[in-house]
C-alpha positions as CSV (number, residue, x, y, z in Angstrom):
1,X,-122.3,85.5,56.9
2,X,-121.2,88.7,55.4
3,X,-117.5,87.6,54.8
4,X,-116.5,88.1,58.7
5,X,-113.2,86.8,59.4
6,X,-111.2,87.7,62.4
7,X,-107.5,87.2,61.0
8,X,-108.3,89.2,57.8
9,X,-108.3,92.9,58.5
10,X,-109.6,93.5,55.0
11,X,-112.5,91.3,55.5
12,X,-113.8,93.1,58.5
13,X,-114.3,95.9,56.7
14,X,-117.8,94.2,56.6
15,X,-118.7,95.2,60.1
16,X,-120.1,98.9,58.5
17,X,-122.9,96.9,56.5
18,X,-126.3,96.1,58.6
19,X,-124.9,93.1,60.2
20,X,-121.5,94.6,61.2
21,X,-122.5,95.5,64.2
22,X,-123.6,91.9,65.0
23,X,-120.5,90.8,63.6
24,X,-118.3,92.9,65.8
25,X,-120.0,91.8,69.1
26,X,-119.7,88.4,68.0
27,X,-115.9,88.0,67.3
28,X,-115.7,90.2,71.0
29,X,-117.9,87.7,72.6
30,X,-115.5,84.9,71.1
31,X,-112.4,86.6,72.3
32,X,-113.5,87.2,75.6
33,X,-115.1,84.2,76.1
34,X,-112.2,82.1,74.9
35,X,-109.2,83.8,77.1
36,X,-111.3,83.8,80.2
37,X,-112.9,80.8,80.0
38,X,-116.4,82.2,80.7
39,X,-119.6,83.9,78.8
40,X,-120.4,87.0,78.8
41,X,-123.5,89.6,78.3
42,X,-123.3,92.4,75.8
43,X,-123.6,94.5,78.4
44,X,-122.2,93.3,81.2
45,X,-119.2,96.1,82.9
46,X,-116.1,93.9,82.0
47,X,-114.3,95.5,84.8
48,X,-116.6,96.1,87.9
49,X,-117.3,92.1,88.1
50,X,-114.0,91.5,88.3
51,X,-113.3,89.4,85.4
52,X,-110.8,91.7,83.9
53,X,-107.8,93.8,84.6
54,X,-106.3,96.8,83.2
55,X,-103.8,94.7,81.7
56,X,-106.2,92.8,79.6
57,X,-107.8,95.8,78.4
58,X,-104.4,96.3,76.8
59,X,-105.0,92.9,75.1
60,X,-108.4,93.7,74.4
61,X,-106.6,97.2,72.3
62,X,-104.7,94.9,70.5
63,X,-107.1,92.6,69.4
64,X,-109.3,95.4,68.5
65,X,-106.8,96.8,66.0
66,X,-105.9,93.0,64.5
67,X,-108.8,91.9,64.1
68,X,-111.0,95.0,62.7
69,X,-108.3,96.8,61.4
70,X,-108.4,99.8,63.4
71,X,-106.0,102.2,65.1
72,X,-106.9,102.9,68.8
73,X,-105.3,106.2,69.8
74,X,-105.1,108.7,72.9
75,X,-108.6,109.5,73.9
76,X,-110.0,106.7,72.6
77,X,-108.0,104.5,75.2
78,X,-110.5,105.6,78.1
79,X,-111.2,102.5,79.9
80,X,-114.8,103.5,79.5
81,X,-114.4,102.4,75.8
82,X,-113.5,98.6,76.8
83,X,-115.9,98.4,79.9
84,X,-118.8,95.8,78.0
85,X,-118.9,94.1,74.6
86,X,-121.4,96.9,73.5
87,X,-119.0,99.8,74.4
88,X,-116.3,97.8,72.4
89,X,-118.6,97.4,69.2
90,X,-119.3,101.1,69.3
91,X,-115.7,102.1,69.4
92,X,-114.7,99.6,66.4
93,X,-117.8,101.3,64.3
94,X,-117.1,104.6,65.1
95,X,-113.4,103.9,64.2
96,X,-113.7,102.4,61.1
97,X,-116.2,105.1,59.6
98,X,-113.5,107.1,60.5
99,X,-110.3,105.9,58.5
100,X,-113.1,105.3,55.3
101,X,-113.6,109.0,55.8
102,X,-116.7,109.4,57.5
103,X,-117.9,111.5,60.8
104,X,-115.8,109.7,63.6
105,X,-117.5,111.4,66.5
């Protein structure tokens, strides 16, 4: 593994190497899987099946920001961005090239 861990902010500064994305999705899948007690597909809508509420997607922010070290603000807290696993990766990418001073959007 590339150095992945999920309580070290620095560490996941990993996830903008060729396996981060993998990486990412991984530590969502774990997350997910372990606060609602069931698996999950990549790209399965979170929301629509009824597994989650807009209440966890505030928990889902906050482990977003712990765990990769980035800042989710404003437009970037569309529920859109926290409907699958996928979606989720996406946002942490795009967020992270964006505080190391690359293109955000």
């Amino acid at each position: 593994m590339s150095g992945f861990n999920p309580g070290d902010t620095q560490g996941t500064r990993d996830t903008q190497n060729g396996d981060g994305a993998a990486a990412t999705e991984k530590e969502i899948l774990r997350f997910l899987e372990a606060r609602t007690k069931r698996s999950w597909e990549t790209d399965a809508d979170l929301f629509a099946s009824g597994g989650l509420s807009s209440l966890f997607a505030m928990e889902l922010v906050v482990h977003l920001e712990k765990s990769f070290g980035v800042s989710v603000r404003g437009a970037d807290l569309r529920l859109d961005n926290f409907r699958t696993v996928t979606s989720m990766t996406g946002l942490v990418e795009r967020l992270q090239k964006a505080a190391a001073g690359g293109p955000g959007e």
